[in-house]
N, CA, C and O atoms as a Maestro MAE file, in Angstrom:
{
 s_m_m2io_version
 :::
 2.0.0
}

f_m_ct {
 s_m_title
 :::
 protein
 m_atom[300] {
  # First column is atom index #
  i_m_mmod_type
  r_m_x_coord
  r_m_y_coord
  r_m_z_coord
  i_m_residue_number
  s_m_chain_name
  s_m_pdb_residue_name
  s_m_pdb_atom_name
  i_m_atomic_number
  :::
  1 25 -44.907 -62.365 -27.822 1 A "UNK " " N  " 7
  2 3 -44.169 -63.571 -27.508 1 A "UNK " " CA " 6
  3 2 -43.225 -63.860 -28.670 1 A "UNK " " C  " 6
  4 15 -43.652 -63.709 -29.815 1 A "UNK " " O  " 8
  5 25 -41.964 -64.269 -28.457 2 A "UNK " " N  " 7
  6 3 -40.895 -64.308 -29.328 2 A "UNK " " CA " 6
  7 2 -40.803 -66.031 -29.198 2 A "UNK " " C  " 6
  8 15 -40.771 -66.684 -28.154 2 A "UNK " " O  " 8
  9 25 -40.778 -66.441 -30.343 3 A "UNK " " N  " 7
  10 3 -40.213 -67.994 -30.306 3 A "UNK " " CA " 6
  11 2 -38.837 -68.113 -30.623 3 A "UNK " " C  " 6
  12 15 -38.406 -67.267 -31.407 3 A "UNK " " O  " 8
  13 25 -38.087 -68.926 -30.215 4 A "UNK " " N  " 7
  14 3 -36.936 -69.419 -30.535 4 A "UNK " " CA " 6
  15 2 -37.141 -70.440 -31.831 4 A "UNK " " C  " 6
  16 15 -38.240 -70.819 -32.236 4 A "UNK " " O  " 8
  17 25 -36.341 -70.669 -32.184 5 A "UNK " " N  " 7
  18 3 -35.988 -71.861 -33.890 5 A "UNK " " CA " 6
  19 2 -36.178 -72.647 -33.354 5 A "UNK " " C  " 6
  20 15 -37.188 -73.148 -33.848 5 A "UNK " " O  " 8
  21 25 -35.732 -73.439 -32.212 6 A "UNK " " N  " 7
  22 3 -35.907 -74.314 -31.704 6 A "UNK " " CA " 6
  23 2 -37.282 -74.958 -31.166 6 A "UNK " " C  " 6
  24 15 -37.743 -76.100 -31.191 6 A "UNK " " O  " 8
  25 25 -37.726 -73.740 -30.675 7 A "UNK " " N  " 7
  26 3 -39.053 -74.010 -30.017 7 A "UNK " " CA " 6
  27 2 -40.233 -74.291 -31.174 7 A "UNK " " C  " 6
  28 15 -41.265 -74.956 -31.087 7 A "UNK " " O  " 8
  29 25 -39.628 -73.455 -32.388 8 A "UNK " " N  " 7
  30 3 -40.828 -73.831 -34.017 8 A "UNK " " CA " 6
  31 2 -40.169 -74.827 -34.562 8 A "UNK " " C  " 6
  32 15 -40.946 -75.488 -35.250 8 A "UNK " " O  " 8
  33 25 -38.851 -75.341 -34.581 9 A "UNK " " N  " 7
  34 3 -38.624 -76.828 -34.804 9 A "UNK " " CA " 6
  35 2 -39.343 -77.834 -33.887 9 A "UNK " " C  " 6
  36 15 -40.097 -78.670 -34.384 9 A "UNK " " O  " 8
  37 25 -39.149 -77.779 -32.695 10 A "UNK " " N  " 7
  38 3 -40.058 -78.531 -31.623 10 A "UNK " " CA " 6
  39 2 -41.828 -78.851 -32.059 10 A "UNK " " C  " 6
  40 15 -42.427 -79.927 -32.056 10 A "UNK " " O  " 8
  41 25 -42.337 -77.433 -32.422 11 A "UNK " " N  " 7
  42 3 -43.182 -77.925 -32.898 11 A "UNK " " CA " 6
  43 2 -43.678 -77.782 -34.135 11 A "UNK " " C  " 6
  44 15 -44.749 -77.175 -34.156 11 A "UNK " " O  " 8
  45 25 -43.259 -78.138 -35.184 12 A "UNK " " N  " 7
  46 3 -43.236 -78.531 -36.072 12 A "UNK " " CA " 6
  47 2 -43.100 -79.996 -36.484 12 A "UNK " " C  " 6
  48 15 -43.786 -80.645 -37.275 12 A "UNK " " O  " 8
  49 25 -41.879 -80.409 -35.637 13 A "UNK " " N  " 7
  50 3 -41.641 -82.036 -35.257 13 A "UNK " " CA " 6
  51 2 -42.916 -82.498 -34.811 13 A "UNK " " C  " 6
  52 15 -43.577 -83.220 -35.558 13 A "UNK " " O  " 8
  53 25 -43.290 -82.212 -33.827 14 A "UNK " " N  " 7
  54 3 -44.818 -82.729 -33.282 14 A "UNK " " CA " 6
  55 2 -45.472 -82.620 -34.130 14 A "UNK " " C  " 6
  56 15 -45.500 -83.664 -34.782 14 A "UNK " " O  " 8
  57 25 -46.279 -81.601 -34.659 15 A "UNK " " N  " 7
  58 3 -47.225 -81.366 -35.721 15 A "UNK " " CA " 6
  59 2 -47.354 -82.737 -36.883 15 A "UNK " " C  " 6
  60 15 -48.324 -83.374 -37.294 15 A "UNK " " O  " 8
  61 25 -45.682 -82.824 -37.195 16 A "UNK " " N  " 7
  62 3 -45.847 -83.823 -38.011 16 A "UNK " " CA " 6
  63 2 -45.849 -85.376 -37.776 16 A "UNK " " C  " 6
  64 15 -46.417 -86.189 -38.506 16 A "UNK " " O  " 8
  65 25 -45.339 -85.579 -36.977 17 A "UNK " " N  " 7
  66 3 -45.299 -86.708 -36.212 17 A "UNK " " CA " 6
  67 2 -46.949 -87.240 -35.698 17 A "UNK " " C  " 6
  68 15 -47.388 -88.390 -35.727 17 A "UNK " " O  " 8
  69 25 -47.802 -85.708 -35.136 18 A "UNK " " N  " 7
  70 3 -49.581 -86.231 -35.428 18 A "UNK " " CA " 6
  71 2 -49.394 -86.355 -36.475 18 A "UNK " " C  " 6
  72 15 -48.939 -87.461 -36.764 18 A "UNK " " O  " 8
  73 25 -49.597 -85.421 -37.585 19 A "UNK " " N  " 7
  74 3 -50.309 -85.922 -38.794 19 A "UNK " " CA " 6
  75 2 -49.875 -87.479 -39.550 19 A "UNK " " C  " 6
  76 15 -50.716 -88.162 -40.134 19 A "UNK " " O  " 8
  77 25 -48.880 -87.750 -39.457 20 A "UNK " " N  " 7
  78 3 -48.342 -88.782 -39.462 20 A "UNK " " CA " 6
  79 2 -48.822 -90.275 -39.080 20 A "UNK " " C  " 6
  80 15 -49.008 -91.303 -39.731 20 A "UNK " " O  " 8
  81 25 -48.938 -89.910 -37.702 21 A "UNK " " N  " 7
  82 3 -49.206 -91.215 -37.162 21 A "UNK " " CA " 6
  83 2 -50.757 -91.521 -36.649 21 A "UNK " " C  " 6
  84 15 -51.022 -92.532 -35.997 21 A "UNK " " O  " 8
  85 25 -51.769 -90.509 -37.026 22 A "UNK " " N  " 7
  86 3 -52.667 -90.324 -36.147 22 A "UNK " " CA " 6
  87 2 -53.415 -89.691 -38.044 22 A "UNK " " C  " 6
  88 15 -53.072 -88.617 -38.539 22 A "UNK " " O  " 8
  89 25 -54.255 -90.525 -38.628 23 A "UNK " " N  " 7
  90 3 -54.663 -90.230 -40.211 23 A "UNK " " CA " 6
  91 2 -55.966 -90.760 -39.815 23 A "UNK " " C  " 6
  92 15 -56.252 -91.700 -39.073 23 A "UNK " " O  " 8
  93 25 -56.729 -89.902 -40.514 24 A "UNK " " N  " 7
  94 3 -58.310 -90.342 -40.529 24 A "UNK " " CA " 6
  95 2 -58.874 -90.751 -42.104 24 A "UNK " " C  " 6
  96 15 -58.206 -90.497 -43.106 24 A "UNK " " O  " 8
  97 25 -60.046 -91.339 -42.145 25 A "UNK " " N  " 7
  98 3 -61.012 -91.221 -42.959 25 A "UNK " " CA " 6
  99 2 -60.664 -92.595 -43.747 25 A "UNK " " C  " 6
  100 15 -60.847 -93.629 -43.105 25 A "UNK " " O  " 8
  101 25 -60.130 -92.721 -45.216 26 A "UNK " " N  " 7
  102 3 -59.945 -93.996 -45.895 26 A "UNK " " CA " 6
  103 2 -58.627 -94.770 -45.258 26 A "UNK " " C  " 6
  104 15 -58.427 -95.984 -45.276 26 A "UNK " " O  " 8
  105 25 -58.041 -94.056 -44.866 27 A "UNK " " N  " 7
  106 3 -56.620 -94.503 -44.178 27 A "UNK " " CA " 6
  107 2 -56.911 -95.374 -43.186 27 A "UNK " " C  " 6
  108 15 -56.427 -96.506 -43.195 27 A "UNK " " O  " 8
  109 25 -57.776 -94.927 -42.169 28 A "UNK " " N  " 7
  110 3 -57.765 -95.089 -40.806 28 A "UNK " " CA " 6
  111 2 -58.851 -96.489 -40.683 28 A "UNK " " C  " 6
  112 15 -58.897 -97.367 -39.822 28 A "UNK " " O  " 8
  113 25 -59.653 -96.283 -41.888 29 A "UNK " " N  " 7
  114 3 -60.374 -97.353 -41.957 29 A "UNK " " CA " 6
  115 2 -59.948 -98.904 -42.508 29 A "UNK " " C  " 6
  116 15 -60.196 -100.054 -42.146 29 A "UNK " " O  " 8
  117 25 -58.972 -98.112 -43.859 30 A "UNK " " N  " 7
  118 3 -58.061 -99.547 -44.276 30 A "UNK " " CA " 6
  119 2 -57.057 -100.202 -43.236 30 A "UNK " " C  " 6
  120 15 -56.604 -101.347 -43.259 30 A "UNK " " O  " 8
  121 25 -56.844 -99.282 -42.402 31 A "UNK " " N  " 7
  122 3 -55.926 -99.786 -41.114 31 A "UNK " " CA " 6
  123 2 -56.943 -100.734 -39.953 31 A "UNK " " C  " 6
  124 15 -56.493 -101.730 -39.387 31 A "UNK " " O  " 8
  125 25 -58.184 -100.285 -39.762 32 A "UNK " " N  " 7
  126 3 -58.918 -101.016 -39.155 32 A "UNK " " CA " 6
  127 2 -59.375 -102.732 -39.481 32 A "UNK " " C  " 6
  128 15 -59.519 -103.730 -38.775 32 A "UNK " " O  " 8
  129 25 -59.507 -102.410 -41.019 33 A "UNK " " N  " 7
  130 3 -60.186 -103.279 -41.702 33 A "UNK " " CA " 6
  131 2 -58.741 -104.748 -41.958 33 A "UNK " " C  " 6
  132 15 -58.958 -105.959 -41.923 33 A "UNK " " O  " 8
  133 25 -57.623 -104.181 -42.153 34 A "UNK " " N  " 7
  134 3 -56.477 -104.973 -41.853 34 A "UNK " " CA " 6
  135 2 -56.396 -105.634 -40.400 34 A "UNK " " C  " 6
  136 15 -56.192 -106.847 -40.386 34 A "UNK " " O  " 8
  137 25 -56.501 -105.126 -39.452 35 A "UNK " " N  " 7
  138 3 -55.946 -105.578 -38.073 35 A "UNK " " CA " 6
  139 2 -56.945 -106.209 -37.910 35 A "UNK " " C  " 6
  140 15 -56.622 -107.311 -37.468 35 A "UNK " " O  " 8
  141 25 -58.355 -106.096 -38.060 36 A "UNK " " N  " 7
  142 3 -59.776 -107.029 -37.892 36 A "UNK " " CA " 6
  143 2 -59.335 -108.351 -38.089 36 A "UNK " " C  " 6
  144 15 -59.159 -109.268 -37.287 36 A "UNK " " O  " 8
  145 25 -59.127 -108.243 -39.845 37 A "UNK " " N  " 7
  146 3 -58.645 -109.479 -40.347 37 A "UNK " " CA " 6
  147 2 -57.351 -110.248 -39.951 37 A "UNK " " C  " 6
  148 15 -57.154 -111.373 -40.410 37 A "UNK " " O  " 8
  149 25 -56.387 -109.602 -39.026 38 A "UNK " " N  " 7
  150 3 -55.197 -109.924 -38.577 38 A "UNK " " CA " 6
  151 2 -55.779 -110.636 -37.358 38 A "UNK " " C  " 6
  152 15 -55.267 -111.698 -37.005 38 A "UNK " " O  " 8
  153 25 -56.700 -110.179 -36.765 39 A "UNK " " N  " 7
  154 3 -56.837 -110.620 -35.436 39 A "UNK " " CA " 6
  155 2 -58.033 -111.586 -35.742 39 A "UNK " " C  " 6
  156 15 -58.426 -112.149 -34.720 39 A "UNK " " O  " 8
  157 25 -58.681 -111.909 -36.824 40 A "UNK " " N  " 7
  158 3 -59.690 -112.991 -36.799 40 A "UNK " " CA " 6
  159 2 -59.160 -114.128 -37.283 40 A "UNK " " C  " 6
  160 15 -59.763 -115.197 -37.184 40 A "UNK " " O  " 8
  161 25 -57.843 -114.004 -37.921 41 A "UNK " " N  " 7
  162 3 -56.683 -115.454 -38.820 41 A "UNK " " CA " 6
  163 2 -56.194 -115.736 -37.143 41 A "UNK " " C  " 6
  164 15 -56.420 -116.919 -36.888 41 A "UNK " " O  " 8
  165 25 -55.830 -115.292 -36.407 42 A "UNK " " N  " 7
  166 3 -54.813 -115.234 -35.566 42 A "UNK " " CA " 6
  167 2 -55.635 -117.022 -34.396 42 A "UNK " " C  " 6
  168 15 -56.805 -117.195 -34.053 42 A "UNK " " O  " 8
  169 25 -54.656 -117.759 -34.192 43 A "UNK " " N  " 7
  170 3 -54.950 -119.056 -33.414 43 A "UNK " " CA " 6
  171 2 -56.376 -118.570 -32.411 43 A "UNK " " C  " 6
  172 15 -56.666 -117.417 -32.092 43 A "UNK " " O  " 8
  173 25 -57.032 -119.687 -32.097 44 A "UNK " " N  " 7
  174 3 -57.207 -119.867 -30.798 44 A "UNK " " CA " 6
  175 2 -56.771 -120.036 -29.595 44 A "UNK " " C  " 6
  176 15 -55.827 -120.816 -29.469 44 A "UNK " " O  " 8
  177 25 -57.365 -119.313 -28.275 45 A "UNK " " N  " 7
  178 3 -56.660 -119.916 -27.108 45 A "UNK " " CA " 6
  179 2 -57.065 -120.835 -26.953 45 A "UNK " " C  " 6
  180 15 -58.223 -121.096 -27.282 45 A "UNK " " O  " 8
  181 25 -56.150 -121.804 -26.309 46 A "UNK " " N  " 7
  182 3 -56.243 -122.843 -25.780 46 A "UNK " " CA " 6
  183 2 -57.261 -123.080 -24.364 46 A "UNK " " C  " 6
  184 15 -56.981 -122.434 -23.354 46 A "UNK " " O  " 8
  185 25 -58.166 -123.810 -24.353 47 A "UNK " " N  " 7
  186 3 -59.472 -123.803 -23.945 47 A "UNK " " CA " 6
  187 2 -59.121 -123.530 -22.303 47 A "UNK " " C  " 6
  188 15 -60.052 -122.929 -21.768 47 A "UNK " " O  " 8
  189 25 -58.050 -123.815 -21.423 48 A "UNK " " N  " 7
  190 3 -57.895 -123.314 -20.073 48 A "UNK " " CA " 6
  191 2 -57.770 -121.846 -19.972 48 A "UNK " " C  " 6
  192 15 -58.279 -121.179 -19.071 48 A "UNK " " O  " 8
  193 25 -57.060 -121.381 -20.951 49 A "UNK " " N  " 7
  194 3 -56.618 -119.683 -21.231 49 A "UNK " " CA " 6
  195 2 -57.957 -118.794 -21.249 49 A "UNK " " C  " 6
  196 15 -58.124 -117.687 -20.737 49 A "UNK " " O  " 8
  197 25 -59.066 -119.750 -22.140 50 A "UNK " " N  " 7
  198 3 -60.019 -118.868 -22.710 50 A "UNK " " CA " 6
  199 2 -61.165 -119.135 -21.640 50 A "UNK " " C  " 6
  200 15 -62.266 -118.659 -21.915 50 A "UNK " " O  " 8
  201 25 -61.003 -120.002 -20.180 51 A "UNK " " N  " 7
  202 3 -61.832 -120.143 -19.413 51 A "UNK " " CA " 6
  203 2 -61.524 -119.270 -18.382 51 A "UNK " " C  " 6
  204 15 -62.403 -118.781 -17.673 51 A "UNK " " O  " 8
  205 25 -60.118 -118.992 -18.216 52 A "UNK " " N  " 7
  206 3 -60.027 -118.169 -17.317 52 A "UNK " " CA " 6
  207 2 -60.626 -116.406 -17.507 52 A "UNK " " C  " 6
  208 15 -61.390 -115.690 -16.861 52 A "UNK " " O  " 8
  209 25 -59.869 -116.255 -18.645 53 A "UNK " " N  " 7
  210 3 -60.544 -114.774 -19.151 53 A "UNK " " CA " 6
  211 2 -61.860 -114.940 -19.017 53 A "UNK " " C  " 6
  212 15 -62.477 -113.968 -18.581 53 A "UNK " " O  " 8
  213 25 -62.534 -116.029 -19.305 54 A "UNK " " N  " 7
  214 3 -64.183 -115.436 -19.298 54 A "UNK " " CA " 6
  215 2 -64.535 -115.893 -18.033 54 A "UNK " " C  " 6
  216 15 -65.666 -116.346 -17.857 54 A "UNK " " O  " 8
  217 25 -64.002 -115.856 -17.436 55 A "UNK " " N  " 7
  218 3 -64.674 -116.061 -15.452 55 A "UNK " " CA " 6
  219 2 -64.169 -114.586 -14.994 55 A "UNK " " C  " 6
  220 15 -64.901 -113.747 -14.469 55 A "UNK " " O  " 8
  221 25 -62.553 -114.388 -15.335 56 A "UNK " " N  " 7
  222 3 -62.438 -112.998 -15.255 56 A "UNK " " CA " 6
  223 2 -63.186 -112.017 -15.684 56 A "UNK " " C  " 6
  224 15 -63.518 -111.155 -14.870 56 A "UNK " " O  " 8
  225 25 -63.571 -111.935 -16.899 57 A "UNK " " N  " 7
  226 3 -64.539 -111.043 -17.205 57 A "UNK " " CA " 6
  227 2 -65.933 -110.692 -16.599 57 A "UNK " " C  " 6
  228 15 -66.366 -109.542 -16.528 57 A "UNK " " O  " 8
  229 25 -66.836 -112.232 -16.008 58 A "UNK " " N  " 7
  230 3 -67.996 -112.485 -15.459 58 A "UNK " " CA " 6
  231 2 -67.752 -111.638 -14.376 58 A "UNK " " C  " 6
  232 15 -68.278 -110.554 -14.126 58 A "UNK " " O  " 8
  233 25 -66.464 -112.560 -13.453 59 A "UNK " " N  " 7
  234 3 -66.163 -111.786 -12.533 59 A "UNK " " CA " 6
  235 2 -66.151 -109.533 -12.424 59 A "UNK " " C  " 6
  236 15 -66.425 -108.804 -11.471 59 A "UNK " " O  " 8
  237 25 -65.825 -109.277 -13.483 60 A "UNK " " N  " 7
  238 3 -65.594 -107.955 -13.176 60 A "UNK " " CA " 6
  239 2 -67.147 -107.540 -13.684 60 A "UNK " " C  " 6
  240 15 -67.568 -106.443 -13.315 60 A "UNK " " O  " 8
  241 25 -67.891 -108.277 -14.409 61 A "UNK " " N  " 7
  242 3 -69.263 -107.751 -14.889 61 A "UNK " " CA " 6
  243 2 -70.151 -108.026 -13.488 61 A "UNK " " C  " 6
  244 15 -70.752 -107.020 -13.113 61 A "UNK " " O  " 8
  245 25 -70.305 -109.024 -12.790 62 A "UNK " " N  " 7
  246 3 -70.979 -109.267 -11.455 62 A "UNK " " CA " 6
  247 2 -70.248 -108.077 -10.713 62 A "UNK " " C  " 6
  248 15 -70.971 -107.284 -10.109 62 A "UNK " " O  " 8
  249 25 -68.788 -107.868 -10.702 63 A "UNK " " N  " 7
  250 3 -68.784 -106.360 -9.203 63 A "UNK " " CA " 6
  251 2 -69.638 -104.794 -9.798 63 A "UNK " " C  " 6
  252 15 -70.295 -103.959 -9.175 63 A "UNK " " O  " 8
  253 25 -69.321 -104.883 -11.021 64 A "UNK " " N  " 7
  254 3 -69.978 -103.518 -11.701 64 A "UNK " " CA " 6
  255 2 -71.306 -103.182 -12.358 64 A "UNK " " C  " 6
  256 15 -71.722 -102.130 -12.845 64 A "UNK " " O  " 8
  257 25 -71.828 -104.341 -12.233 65 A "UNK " " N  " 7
  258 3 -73.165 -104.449 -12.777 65 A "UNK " " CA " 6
  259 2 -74.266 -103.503 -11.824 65 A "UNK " " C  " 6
  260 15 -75.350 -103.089 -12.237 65 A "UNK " " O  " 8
  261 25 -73.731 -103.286 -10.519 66 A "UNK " " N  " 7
  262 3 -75.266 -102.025 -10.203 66 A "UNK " " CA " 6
  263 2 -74.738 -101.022 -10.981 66 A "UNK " " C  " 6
  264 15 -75.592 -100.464 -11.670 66 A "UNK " " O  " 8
  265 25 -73.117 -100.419 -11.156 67 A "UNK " " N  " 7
  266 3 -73.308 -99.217 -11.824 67 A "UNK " " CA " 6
  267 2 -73.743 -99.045 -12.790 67 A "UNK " " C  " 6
  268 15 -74.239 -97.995 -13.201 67 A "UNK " " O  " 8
  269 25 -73.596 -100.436 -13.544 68 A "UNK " " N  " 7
  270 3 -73.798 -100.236 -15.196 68 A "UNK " " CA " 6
  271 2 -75.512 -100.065 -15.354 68 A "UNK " " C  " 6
  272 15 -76.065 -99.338 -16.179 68 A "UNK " " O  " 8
  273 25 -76.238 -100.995 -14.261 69 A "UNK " " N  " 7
  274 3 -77.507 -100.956 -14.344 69 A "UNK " " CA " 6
  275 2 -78.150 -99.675 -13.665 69 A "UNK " " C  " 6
  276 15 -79.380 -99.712 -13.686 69 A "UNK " " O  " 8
  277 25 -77.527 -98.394 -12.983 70 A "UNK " " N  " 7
  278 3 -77.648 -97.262 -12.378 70 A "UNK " " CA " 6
  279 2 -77.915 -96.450 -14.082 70 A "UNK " " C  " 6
  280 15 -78.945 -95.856 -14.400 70 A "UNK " " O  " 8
  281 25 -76.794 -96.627 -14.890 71 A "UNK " " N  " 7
  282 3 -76.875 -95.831 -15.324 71 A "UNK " " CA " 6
  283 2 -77.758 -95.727 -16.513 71 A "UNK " " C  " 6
  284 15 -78.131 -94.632 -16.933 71 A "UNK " " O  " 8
  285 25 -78.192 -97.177 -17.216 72 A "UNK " " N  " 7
  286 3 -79.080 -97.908 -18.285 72 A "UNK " " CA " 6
  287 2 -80.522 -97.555 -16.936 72 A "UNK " " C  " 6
  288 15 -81.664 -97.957 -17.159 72 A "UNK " " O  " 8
  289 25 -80.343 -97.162 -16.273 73 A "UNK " " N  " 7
  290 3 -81.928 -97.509 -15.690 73 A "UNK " " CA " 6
  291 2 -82.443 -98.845 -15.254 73 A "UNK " " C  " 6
  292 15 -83.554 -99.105 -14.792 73 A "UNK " " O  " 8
  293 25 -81.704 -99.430 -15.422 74 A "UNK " " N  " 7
  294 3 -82.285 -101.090 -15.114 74 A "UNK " " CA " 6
  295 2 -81.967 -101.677 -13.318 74 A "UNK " " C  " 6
  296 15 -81.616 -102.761 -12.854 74 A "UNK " " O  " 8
  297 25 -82.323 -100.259 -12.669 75 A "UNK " " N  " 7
  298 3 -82.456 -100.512 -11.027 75 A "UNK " " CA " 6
  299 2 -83.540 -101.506 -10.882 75 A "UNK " " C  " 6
  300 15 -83.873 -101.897 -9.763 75 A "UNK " " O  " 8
  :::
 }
 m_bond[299] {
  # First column is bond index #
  i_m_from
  i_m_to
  i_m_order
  :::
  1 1 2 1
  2 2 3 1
  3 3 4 2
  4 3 5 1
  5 5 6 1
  6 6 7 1
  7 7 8 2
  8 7 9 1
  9 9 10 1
  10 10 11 1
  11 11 12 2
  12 11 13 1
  13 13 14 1
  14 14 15 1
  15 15 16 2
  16 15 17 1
  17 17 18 1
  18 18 19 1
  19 19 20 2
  20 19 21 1
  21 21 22 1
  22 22 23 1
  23 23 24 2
  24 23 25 1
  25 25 26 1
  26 26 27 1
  27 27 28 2
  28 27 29 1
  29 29 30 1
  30 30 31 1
  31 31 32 2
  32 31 33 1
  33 33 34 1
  34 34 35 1
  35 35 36 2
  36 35 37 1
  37 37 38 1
  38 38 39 1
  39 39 40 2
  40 39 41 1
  41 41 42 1
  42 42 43 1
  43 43 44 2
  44 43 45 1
  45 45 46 1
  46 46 47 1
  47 47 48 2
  48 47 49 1
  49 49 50 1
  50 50 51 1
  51 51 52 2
  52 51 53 1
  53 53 54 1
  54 54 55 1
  55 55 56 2
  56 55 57 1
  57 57 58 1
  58 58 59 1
  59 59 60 2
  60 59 61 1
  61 61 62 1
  62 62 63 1
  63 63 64 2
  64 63 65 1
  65 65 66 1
  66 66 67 1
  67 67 68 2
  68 67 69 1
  69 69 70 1
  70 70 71 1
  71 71 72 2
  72 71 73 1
  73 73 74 1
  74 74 75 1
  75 75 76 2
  76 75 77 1
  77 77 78 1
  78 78 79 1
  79 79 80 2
  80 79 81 1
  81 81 82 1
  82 82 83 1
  83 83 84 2
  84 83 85 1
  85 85 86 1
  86 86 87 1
  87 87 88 2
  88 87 89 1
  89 89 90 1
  90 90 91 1
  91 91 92 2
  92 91 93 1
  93 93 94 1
  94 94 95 1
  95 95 96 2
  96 95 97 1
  97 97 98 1
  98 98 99 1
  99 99 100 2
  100 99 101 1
  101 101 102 1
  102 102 103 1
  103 103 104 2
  104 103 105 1
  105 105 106 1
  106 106 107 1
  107 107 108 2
  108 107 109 1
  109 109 110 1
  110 110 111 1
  111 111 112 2
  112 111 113 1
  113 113 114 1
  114 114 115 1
  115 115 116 2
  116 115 117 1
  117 117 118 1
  118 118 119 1
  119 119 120 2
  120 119 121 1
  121 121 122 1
  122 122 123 1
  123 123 124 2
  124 123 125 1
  125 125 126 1
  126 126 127 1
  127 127 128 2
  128 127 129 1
  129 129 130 1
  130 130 131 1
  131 131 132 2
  132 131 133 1
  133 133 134 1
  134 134 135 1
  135 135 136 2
  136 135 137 1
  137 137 138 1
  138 138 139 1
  139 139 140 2
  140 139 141 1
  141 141 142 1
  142 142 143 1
  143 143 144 2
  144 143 145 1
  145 145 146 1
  146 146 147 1
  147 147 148 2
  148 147 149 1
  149 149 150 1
  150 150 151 1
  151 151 152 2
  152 151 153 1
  153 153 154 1
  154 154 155 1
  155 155 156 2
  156 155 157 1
  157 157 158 1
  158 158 159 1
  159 159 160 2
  160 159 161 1
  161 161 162 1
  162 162 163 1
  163 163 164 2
  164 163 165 1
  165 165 166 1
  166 166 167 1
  167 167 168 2
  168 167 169 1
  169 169 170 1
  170 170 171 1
  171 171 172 2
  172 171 173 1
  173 173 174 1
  174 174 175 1
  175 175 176 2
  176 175 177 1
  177 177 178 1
  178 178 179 1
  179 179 180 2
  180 179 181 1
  181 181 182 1
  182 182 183 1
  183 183 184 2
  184 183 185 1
  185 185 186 1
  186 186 187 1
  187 187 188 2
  188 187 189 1
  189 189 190 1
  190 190 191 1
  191 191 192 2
  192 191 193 1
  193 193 194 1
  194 194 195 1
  195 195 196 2
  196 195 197 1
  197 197 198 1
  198 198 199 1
  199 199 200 2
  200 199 201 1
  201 201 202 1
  202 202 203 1
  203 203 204 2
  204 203 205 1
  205 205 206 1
  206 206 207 1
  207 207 208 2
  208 207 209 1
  209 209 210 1
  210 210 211 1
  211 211 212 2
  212 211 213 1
  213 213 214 1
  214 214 215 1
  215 215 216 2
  216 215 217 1
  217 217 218 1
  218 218 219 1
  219 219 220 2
  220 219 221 1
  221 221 222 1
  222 222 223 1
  223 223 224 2
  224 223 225 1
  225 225 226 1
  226 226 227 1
  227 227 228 2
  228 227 229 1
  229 229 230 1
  230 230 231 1
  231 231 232 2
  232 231 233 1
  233 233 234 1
  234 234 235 1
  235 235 236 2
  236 235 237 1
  237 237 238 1
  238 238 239 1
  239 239 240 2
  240 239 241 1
  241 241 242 1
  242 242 243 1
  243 243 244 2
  244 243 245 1
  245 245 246 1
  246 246 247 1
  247 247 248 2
  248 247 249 1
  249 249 250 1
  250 250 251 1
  251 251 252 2
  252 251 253 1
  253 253 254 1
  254 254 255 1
  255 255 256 2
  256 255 257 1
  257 257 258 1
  258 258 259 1
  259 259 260 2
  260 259 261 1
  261 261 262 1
  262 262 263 1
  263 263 264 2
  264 263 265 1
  265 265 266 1
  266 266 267 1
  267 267 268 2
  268 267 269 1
  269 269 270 1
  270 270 271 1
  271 271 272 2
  272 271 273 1
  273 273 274 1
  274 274 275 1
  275 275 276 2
  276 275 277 1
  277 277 278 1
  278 278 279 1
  279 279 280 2
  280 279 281 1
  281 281 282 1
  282 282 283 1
  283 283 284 2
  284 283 285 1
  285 285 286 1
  286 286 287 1
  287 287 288 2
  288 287 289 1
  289 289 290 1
  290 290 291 1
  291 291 292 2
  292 291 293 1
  293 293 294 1
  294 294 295 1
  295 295 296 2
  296 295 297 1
  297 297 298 1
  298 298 299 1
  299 299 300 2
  :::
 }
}
C-alpha cells in the first residue's frame, strides 16, 4: 500500500488533534477537578425549573425501573 503526503498529513493532523484534546492521567484529572468546582459555584435553579427536572427524571425512573430491576436482580 502506497500512501499519498496527503493522506500522512491527514493523519498525522488527527493523531495530533487526539493527543491534544483527549490527555489522560494528572491532566485529565485537574480538568475534572476544575469543572466540579465550576459547576458547584454555578447559581441555583430556580425552584419551578428544579421541580420540573425532578418529576422528569421520576418520570423516566418509574418507565425503566423493571429493566433496571431485571438486571440488579431485584425482580
Amino acid at each position: 500500500m502506497i500512501l499519498t503526503a496527503s493522506t500522512l498529513y491527514t493523519v498525522a493532523m488527527s493523531l495530533q488533534f487526539v493527543t491534544e484534546t483527549f490527555s489522560g492521567g494528572p491532566e485529565f484529572w485537574l480538568r475534572v477537578e476544575k469543572s466540579l468546582y465550576r459547576f458547584a459555584d454555578q447559581p441555583d435553579l430556580p425552584p419551578e425549573k428544579k421541580a420540573k427536572i425532578v418529576a422528569a427524571l421520576k418520570k423516566i425512573r418509574e418507565k425503566n425501573q423493571p429493566y433496571i430491576d431485571a438486571l440488579t436482580g431485584k425482580e
